[in-house]
C-alpha positions as MATLAB code, in Angstrom:
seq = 'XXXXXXXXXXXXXXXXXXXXXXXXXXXXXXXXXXXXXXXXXXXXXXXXXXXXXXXXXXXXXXXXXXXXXXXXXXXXXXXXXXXXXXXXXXXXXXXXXXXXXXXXXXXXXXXXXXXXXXXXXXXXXXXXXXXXXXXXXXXXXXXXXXXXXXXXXXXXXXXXXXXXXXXXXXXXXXXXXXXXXXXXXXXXXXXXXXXXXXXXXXXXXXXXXXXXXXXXXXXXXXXXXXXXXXXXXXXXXXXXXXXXXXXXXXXXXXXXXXXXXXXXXXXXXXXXXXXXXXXXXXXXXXXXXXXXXXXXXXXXXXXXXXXXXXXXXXXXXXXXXXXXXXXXXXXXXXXXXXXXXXXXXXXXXXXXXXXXXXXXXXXXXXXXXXXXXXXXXXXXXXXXXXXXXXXXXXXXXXXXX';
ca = [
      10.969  -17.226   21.849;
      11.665  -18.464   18.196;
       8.527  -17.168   17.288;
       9.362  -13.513   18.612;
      12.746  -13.837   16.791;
      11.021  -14.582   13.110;
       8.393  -11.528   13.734;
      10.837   -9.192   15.080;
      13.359   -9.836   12.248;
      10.498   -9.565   10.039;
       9.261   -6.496   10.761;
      13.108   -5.360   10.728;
      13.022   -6.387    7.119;
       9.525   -4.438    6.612;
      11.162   -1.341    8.618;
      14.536   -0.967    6.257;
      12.204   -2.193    2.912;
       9.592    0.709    3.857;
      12.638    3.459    5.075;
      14.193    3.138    1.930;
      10.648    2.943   -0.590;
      10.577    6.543    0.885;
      14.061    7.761    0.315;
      13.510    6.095   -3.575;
      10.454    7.385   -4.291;
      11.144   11.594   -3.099;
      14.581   11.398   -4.939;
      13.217    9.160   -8.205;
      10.723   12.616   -8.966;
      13.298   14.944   -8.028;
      16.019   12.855  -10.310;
      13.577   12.906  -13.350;
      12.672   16.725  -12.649;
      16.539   17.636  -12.477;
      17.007   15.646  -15.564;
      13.335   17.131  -17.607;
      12.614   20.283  -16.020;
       8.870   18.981  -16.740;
       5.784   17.946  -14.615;
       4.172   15.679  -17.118;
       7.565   13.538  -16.899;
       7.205   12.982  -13.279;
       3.674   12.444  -13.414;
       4.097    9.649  -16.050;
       5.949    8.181  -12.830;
       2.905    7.765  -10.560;
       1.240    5.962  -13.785;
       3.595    3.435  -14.459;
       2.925    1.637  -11.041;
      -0.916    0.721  -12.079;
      -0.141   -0.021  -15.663;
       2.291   -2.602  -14.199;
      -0.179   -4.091  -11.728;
      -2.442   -4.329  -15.096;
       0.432   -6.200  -16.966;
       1.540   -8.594  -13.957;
      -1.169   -9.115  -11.787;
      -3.044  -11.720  -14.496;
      -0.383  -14.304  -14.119;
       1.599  -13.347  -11.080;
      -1.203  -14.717   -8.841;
      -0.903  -18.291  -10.797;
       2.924  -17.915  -10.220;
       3.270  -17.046   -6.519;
       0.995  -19.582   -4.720;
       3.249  -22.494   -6.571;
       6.504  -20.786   -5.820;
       8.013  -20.889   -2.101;
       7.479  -17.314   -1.222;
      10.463  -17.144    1.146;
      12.666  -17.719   -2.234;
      10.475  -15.418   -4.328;
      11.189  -12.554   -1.715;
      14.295  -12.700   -1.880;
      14.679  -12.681   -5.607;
      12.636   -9.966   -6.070;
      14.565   -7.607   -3.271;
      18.070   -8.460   -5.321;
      15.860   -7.494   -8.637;
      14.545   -4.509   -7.387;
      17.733   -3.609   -5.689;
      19.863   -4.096   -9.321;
      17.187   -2.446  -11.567;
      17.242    0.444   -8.862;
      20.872    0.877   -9.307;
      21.209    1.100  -12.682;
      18.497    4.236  -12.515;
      21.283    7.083  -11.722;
      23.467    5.568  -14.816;
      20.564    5.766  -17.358;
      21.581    7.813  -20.634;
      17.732    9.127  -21.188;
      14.503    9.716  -19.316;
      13.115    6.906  -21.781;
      15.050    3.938  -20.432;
      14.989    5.061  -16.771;
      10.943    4.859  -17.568;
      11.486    1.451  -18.635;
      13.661    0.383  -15.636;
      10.902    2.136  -13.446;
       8.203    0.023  -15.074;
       9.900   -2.851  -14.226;
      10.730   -2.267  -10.589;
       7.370   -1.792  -10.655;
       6.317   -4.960  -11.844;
       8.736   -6.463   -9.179;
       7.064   -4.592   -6.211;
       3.624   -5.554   -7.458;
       4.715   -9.165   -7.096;
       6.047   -8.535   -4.208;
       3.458   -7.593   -2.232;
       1.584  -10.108   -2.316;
       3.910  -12.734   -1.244;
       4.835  -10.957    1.497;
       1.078  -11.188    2.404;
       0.953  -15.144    2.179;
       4.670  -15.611    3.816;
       3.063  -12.878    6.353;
      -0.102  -15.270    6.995;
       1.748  -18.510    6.853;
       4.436  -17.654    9.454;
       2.206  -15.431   11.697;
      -0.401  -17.502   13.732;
      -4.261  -16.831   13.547;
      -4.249  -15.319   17.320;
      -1.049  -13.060   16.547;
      -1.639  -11.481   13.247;
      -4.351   -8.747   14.835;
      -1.101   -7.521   16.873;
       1.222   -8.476   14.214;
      -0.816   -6.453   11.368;
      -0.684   -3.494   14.302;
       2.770   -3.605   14.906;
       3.585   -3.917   11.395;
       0.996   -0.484   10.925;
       3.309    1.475   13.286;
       6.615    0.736   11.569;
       5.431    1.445    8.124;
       4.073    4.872    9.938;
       7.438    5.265   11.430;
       8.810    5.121    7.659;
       5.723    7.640    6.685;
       7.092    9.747    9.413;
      10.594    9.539    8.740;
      11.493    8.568    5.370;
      10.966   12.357    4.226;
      13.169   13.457    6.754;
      16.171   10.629    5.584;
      15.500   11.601    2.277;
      16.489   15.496    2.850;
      19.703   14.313    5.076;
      20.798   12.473    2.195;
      19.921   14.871   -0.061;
      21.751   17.715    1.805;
      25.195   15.537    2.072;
      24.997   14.300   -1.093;
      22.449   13.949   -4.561;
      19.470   12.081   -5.238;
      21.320    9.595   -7.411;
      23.391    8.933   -4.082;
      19.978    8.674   -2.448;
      18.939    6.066   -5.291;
      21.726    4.078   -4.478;
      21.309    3.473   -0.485;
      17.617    2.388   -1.228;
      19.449   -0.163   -3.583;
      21.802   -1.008   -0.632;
      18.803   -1.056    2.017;
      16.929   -3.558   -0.510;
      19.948   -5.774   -0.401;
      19.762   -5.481    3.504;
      15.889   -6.730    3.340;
      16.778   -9.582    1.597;
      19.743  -10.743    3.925;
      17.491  -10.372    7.282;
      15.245  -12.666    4.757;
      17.256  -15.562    4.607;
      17.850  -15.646    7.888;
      14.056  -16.587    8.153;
      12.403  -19.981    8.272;
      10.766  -20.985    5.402;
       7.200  -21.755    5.515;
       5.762  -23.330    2.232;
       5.358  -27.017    2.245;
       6.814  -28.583   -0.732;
       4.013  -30.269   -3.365;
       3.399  -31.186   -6.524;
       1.384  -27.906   -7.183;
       4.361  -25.996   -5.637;
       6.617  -27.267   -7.976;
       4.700  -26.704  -11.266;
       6.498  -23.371  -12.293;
       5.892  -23.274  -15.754;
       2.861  -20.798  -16.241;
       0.285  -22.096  -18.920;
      -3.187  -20.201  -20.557;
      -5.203  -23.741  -19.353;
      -3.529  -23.322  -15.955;
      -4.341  -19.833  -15.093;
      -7.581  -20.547  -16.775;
      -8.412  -22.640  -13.847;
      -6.602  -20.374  -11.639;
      -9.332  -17.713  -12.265;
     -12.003  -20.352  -12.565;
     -10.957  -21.536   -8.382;
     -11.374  -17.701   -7.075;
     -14.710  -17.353   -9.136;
     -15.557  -20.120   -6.989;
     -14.544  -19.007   -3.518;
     -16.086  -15.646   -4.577;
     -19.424  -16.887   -5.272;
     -19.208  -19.576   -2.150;
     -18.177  -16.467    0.482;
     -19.984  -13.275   -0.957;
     -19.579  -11.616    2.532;
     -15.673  -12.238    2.490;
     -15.713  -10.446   -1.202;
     -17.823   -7.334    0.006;
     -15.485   -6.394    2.561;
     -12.847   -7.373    0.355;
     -14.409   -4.777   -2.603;
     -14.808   -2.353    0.343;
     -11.405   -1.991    1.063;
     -10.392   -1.669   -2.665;
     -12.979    1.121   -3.151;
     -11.465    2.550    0.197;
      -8.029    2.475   -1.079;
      -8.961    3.655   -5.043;
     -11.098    6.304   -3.764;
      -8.279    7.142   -1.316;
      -5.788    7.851   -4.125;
      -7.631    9.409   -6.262;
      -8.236   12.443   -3.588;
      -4.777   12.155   -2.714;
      -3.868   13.141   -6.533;
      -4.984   16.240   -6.192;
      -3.931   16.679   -2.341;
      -1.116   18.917   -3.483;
      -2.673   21.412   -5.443;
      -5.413   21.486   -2.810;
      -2.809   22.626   -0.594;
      -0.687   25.129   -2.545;
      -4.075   26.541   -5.082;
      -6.786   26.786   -2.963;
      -5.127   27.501    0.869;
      -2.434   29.050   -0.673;
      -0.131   27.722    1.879;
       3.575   27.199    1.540;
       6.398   24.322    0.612;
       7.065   24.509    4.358;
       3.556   24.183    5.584;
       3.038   21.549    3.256;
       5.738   19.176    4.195;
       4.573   20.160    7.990;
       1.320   18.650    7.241;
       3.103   15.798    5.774;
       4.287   15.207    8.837;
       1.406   15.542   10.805;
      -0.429   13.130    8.771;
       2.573   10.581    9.627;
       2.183   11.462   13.635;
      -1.755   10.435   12.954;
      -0.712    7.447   11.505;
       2.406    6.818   13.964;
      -0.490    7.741   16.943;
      -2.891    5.381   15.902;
      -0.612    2.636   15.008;
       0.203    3.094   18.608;
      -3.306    2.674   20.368;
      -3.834    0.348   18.504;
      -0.535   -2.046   19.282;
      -1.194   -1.095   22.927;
      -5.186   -1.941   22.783;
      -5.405   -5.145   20.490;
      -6.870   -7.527   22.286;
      -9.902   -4.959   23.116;
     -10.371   -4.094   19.317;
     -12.200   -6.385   17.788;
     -12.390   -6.861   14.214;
     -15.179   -5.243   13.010;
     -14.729   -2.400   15.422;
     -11.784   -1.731   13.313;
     -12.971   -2.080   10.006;
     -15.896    0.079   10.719;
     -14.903    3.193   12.824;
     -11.939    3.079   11.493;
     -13.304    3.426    7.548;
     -15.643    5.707    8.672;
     -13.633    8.059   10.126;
     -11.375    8.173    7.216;
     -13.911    9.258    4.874;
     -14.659   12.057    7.716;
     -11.095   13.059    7.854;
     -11.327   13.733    3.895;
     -14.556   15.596    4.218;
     -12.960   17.936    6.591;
      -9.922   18.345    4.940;
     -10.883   19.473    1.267;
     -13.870   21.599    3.417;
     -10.945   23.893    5.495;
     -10.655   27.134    4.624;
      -6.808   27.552    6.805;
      -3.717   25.686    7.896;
      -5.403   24.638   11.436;
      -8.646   22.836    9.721;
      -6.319   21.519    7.205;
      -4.055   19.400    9.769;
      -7.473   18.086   11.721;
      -8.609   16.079    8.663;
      -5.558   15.489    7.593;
      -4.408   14.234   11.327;
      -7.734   12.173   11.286;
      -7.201   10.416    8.031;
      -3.668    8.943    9.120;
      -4.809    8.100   12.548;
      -8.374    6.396   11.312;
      -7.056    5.004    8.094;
      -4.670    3.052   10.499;
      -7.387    1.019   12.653;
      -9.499    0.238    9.253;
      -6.103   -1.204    7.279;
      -5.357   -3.548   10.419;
      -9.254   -4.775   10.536;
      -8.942   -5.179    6.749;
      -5.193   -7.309    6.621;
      -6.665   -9.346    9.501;
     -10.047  -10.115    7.717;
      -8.302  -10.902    4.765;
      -5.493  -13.078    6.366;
      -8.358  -14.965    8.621;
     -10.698  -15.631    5.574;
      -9.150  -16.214    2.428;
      -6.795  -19.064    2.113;
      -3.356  -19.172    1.937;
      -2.736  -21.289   -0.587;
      -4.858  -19.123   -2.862;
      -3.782  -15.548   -1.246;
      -1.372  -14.841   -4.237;
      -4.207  -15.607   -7.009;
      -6.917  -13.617   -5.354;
      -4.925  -10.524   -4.410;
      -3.748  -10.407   -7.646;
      -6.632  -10.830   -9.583;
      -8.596   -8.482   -7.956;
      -5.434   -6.058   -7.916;
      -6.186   -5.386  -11.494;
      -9.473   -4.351  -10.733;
      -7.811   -1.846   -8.332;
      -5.423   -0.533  -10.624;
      -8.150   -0.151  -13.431;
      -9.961    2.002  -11.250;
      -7.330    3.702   -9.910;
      -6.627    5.184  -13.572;
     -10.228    5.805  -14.303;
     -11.054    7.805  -11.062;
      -7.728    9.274  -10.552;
      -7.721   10.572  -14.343;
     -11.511   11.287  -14.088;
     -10.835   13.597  -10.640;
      -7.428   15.085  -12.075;
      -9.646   16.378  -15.269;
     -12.720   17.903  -13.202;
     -10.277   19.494  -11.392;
      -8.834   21.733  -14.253;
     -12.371   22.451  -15.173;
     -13.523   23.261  -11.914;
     -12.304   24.249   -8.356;
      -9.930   22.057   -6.899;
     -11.376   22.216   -3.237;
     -15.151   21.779   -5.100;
     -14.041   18.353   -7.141;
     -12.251   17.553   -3.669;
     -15.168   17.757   -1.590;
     -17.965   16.125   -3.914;
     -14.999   13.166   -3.786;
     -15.351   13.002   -0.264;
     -18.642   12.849    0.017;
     -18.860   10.066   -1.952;
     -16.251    8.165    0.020;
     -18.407    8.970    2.390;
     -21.011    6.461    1.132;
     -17.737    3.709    1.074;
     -17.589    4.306    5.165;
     -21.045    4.132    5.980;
     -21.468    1.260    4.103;
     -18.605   -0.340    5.832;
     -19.763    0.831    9.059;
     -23.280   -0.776    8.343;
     -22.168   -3.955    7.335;
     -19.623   -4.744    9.997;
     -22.657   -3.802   12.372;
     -25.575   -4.608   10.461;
     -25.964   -7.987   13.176;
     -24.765   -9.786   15.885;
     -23.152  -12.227   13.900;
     -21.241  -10.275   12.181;
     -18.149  -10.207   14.710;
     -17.709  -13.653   14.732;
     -17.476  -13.778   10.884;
     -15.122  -11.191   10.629;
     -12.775  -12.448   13.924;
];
């Protein structure tokens, strides 16, 4: 029973965090476009978040596995929820780019050490379901956060909008304390004080676990290229949409929303269905038919086609992040979760800037559905490679369970 109690409260805390990322996020662009009347300044937005990953993640990993992570939540939600309030109250577009940054810099740290108080409290058997469960209410917030967003914005402004993801931030970190904490105290745990000789070592330790568990690091890389190659065709989603199908605002937002029911659907089946999902099963259909659902969304030629890959990517991309989270949770330490997320985060966000700038440039030179679909057909070569490796042998299910 006390172990139902810390999950459910847990995912409560997930639920309001991800409900209000949504409301922050749709009213942060519309507050800077008010305020600039410009494109480029919201775009600077979505470039801020990597550069931050590229700024924290060297020492944040060397920071987080000696820090109890039940603490370091907490902090960070208060942080976030302070630097967030002071965004509406900015005098220019310059220092609300600065505050942005730094939320930024707060999220990136605080993901994770979610993930290692997520694997320490959650037992080995219960984080397949957990990971599931956890899939469906961040697809709830897909789903709905749009929608709170345009109530709020209808009653009242997006600076008002800014300020209740402040106030839900503060609510995550209250349903936090009322959580166990789940770090045992050490010596290592205590050492705080960041050094060059101790994050030296730091990256010397996951150079070692990388070279002693090569199969762990090529699913790991996997789902990195997944998730790169995944944003990247999602930065020019939009003008997919609106240039090439010339379909409207409303239609738009409606296949928004459908892509949130494929993720909300999936989430489902696969809450419902854990304990006949294995692993790899997950990891491999699921990637694969991700990189289909791209293919046959930047291939329509109408509305209908559109919403089939688009319906397909959130309900596939679902089964292959729960395979992944699990993997990762069952393989790679905790101890040393912080250090090697991190450090291979800023291989993420590096190519996330390449390939994402790369993309966004062919596509002024070219058409936007062309640059689209030669994307997906590489992405393609990211699921069948998944696929194949997660069925390439018999053994391979009981190293990925």
């Amino acid at each position: 029973m006390k172990n139902w109690k810390n999950r459910s409260l847990l995912l409560v805390g997930i639920g309001t965090s991800t409900l209000g990322g949504w409301v922050y996020l749709i009213a942060l662009n519309l507050m800077v476009l008010e305020r600039t009347e410009s494109v480029i300044a919201v775009s600077v937005l979505y470039i801020l978040g990597p550069l931050a990953t590229l700024f924290t993640n060297f020492w944040a990993g060397s920071f987080i596995d000696r820090t109890n992570s039940k603490h370091l939540m907490i902090v960070l939600d208060i942080l976030r929820a302070a630097l967030i309030g002071f965004l509406p109250i900015m005098p220019s577009i310059f220092y609300v780019y600065i505050l942005v940054f730094f939320i930024n810099v707060a999220s990136t740290m605080f993901e994770p050490t979610s993930m290692v108080y997520m694997t320490k409290l959650i037992r080995e058997e219960d984080r397949q379901r957990f990971n599931a469960l956890r899939g469906l209410i961040l697809s709830c917030g897909t789903l709905f956060g749009p929608a709170v967003a345009g109530l709020l914005f209808f009653i009242g402004s997006a600076e008002n909008a800014i300020y209740i993801n402040s106030l839900a931030l503060l609510v995550s970190a209250g349903i936090l304390l009322l959580l166990p904490t789940v770090d045992l105290q050490s010596s290592e745990t205590d050492s705080r004080i960041l050094s060059w000789a101790m994050v030296k070592k730091d990256i010397s330790l996951i150079y070692s676990f990388s070279y002693s568990n090569t199969f762990v690091i090529k699913i790991y890389l996997l789902f990195i290229a997944m998730l790169v190659m995944m944003t990247s065709l999602d930065s020019i989603e939009a003008a997919f949409i609106k240039q090439s199908l010339e379909l409207s605002d409303t239609n738009y937002g409606l296949l928004l929303s459908l892509f949130g029911a494929g993720i909300l659907l999936g989430s489902a089946i696969n809450t419902l269905f854990t304990k006949y999902l294995a692993v790899n099963t997950l990891i491999g259909y699921g990637s694969l038919g991700t990189t289909i659902g791209y293919i046959l969304l930047y291939s329509s030629q109408d509305f209908m086609s559109a919403v089939i890959g688009t319906v397909l990517i959130g309900f596939a991309f679902t089964f292959a992040n729960t395979g992944y989270l699990t993997f990762y949770q069952n393989h790679v330490p905790a101890s040393m979760m912080g250090r090697f997320s991190s450090l291979f985060g800023i291989v993420q966000a590096f190519m996330i800037i390449v390939l994402t700038g790369g993309i966004g440039l062919a596509a002024t030179g070219a058409s936007v559905q062309l640059v689209g679909f030669i994307g997906s057909l590489v992405f393609l070569t990211v699921g069948l490679l998944a696929w194949r490796m997660t069925f390439r042998r018999s053994s391979t299910a009981l190293e990925l369970g």
